[in-house]
C-alpha positions as CSV (number, residue, x, y, z in Angstrom):
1,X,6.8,-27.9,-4.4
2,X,10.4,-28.2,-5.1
3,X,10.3,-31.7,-6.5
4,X,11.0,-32.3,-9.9
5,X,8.2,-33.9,-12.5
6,X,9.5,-37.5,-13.8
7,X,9.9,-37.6,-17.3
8,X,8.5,-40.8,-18.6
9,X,8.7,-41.1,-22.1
10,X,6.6,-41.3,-25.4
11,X,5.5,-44.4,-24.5
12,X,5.0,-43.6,-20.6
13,X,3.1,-40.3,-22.0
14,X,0.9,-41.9,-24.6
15,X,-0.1,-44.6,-21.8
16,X,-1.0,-41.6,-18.8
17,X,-2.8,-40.2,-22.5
18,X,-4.6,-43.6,-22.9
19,X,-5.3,-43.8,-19.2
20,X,-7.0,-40.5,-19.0
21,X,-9.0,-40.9,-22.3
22,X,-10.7,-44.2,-20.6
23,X,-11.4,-42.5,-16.9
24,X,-12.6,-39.3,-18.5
25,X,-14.9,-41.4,-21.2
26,X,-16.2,-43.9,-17.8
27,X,-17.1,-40.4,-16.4
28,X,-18.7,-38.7,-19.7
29,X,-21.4,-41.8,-19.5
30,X,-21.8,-41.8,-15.8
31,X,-22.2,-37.8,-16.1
32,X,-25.9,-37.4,-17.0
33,X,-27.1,-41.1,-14.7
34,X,-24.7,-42.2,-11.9
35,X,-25.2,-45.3,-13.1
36,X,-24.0,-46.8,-16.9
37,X,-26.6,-49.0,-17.1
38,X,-29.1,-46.4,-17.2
39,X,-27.5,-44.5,-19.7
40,X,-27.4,-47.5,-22.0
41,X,-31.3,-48.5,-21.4
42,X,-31.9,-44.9,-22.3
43,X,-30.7,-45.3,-25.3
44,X,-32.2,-48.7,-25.7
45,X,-35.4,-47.0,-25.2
46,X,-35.1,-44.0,-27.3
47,X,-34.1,-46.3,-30.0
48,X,-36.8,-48.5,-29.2
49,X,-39.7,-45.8,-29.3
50,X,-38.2,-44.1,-32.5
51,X,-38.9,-47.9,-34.4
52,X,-42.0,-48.0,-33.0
53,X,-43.5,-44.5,-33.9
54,X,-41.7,-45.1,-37.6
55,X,-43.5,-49.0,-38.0
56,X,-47.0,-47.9,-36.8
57,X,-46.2,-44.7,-39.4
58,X,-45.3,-46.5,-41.9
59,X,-48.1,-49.0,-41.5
60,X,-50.8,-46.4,-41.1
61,X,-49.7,-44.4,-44.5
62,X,-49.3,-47.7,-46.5
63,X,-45.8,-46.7,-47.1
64,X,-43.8,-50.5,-46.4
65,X,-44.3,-51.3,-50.1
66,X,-42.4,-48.1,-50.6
67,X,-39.4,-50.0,-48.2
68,X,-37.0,-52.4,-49.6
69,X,-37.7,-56.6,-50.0
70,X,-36.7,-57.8,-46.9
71,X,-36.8,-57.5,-42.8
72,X,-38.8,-54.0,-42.7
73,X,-37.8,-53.6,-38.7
74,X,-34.6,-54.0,-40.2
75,X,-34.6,-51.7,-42.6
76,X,-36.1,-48.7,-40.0
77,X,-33.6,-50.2,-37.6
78,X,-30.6,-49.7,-40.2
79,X,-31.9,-46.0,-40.5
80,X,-32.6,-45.0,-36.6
81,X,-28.6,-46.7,-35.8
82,X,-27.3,-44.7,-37.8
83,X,-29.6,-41.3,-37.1
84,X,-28.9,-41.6,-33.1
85,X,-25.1,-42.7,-33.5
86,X,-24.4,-39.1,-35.7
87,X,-26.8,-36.8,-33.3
88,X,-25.3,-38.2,-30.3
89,X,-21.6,-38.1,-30.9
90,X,-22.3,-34.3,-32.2
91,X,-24.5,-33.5,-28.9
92,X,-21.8,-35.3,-26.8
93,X,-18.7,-33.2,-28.6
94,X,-21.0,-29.6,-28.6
95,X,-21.6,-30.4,-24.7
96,X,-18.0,-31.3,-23.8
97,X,-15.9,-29.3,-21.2
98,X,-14.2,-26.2,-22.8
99,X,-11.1,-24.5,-22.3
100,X,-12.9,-22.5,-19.5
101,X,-14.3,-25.5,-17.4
102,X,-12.8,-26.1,-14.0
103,X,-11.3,-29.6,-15.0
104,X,-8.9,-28.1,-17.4
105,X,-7.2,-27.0,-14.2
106,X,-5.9,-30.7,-13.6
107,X,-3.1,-31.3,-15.4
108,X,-2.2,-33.1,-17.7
109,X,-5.8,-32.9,-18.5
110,X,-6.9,-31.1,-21.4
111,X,-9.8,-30.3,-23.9
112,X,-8.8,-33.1,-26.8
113,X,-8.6,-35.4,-23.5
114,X,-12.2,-34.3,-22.6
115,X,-13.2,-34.1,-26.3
116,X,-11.9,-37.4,-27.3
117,X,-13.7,-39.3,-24.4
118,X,-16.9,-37.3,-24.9
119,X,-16.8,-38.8,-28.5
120,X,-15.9,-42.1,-27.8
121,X,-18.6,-42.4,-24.4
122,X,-21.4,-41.7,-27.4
123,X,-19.6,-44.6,-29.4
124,X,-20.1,-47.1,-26.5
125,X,-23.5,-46.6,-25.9
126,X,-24.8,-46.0,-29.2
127,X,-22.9,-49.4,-30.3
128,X,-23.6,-51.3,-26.9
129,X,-27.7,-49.9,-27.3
130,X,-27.2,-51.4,-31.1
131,X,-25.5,-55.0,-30.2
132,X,-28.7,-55.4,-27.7
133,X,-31.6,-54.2,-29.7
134,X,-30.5,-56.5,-32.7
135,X,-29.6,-59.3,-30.3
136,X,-33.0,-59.4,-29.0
137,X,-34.8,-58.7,-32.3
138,X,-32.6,-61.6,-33.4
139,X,-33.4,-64.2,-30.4
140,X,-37.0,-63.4,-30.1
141,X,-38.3,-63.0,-33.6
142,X,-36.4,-64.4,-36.2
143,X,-32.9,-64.6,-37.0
144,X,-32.1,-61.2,-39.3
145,X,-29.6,-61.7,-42.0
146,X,-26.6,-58.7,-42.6
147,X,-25.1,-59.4,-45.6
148,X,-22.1,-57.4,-45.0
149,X,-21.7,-56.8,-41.1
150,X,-18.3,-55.4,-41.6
151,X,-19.1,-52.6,-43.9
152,X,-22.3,-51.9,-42.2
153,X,-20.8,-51.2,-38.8
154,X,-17.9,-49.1,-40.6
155,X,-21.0,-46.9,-41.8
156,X,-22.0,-47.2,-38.2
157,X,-18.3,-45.8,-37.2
158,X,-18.6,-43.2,-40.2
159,X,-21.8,-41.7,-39.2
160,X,-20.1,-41.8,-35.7
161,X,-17.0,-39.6,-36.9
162,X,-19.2,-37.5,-39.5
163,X,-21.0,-36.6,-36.3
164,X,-17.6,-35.7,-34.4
165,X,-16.3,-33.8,-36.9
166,X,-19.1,-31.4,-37.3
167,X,-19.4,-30.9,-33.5
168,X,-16.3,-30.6,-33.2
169,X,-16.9,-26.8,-35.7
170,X,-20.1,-26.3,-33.1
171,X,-17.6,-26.6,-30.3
172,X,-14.7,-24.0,-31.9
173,X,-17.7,-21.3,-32.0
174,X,-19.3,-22.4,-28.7
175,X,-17.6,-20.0,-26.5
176,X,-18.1,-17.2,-28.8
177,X,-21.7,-17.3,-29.8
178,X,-23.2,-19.9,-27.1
179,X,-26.7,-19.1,-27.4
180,X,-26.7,-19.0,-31.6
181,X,-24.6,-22.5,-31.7
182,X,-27.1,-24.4,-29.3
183,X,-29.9,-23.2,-31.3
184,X,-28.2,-24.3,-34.5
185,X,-26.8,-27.6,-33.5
186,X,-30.4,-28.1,-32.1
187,X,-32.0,-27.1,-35.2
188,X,-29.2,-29.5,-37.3
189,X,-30.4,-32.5,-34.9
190,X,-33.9,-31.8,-35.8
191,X,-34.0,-31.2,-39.4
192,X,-32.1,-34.7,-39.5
193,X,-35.5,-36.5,-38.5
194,X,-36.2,-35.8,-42.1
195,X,-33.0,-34.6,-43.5
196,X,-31.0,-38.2,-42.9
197,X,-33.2,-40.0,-45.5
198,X,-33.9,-43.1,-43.0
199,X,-37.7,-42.8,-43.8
200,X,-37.7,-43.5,-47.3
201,X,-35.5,-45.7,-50.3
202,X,-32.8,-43.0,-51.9
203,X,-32.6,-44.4,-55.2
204,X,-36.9,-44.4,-55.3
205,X,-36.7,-40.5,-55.1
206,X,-36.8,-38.5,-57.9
207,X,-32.8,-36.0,-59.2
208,X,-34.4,-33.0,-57.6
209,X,-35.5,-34.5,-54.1
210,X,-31.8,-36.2,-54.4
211,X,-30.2,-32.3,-54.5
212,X,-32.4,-31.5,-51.2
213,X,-30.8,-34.4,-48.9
214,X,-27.2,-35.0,-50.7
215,X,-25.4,-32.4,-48.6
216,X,-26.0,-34.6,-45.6
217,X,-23.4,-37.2,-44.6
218,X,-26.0,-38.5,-42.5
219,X,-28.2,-39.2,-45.9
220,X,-25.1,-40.7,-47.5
221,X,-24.2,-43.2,-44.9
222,X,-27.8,-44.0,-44.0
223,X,-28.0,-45.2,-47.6
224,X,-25.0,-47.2,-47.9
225,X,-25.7,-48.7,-44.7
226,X,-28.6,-50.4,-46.8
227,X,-26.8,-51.3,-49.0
228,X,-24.3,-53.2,-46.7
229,X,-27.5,-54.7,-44.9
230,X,-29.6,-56.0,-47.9
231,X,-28.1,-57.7,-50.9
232,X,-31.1,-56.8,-53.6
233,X,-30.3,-53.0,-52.3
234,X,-27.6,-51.2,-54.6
235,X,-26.9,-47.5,-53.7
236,X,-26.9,-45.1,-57.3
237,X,-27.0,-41.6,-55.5
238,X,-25.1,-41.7,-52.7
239,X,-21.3,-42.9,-51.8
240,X,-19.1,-43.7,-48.9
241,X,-16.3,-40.9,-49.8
242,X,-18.3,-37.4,-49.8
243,X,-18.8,-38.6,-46.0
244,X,-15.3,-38.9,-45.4
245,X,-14.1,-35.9,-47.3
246,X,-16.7,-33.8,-45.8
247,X,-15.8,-35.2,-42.4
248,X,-12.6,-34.9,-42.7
249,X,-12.4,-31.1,-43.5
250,X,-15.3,-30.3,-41.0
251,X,-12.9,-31.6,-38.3
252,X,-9.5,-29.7,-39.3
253,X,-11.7,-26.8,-39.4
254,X,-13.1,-27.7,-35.6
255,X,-9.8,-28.4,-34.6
256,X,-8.0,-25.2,-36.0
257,X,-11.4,-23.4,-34.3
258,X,-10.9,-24.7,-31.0
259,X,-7.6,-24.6,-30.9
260,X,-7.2,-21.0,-31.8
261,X,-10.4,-20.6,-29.1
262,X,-8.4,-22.5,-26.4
263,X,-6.0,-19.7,-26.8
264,X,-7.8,-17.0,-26.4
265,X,-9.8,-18.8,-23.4
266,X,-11.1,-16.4,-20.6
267,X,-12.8,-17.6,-17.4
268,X,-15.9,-15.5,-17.7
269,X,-16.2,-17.8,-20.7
270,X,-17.9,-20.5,-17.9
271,X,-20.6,-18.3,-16.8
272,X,-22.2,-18.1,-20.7
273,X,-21.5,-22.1,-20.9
């Protein structure tokens, strides 16, 4: 009890950081299925279904002239990606441990430790689940063309942090109004079904439908993402930066929340989690 800790270093400190951000994100996927492979074919299969019920719904309505020229599996596909990458990093932030939660105890563990790998466990899946659906689509019905991979999988990583930043506000007000922010942050992932704009061509809606989705990062990036996947698609509505700025001030706001929350942490806290 008397020994004395060993100070490492900024470098020694940002690798025991490092080290503890990949454990703790190995253990946010194993957390819900002791197994990561069955966390990843869950999401293979949840994407899976979602293209399914969309195609034979967009079949039944007559609504595929409505889609863009080109791969229409692709174009629901470009949509769904982007849908379940932004609902799952904000479920995976909103359901991270708190201040209160017993593993806090462990030093040097902490909650931008948990928070962090939380985030970036809903990154590997979504991506991994992504890489596979296409990769089969891809081997066993045609080769699909991506005329710009590069900025299609930023929009990937954008609706990824846009996700993040907006759990991360859930998570600030979490421990103070838990029942309100799980029915809200469940009502958010909902209304994004339709909200996000994945079932239907931005730039074919009218300026007043437009004003109903453009708050939505979600709506921004889906649409961009199109436009990254198909070369005859141009985006005129939407644009990369109201995503970013929006994201950007959502997650100084979550982090000034939860840090000002961690401060004023009280273990009774864990019995309302």
């Amino acid at each position: 009890m008397f020994d004395r800790p060993m100070q490492s270093g900024t470098f020694g400190s940002v690798l025991t950081i490092l080290g503890l951000i990949y454990h703790n994100t190995v253990r946010s996927v194993r957390k819900t299925h002791g197994h990561a492979a069955m966390a990843l074919l869950i999401s293979i299969g949840q994407a899976l279904i979602m293209v399914a019920v969309f195609y034979v719904m967009f079949s039944i309505l007559g609504m595929r002239s409505a889609a863009l020229r080109g791969d229409f599996l692709l174009y629901i596909m470009s949509g769904i990606f982007m849908f379940m990458t932004h609902v799952k990093a904000l479920g995976a932030v909103v359901s991270s441990e708190g201040p209160a939660s017993p593993m806090m105890h462990h030093l040097p563990m902490n909650t931008a430790i948990a928070i962090a790998s939380a985030a970036l466990g809903a990154l590997y899946i979504q991506v991994l689940a992504m890489v596979i659906v296409l990769y089969v689509y891809h081997i066993g019905w045609g080769p699909i063309t991506i005329e710009q991979p590069f900025g299609a999988f930023n929009m990937v990583l954008l609706s990824w942090f846009s996700g993040v930043a907006i759990g991360m506000v859930f998570l600030a007000l979490k421990p103070w109004f838990p029942g309100l922010v799980g029915m809200v942050s469940q009502f958010y992932q909902r209304v994004n079904m339709i909200a996000s704009g994945k079932m239907f061509v931005a730039n074919t809606l009218p300026g007043y439908m437009v004003a109903m989705f453009d708050w939505n990062p979600l709506f921004h990036t889906i649409d961009q993402t199109r436009g990254y996947v198909f070369i005859n698609y141009n985006p005129h509505f939407t644009t990369v930066m109201y995503p970013i700025y929006l994201s950007i001030i959502m997650m100084v706001i979550g982090m000034m929340g939860e840090f000002y929350t961690r401060k004023h942490a009280s273990l009774s806290w864990g019995s309302k989690r």
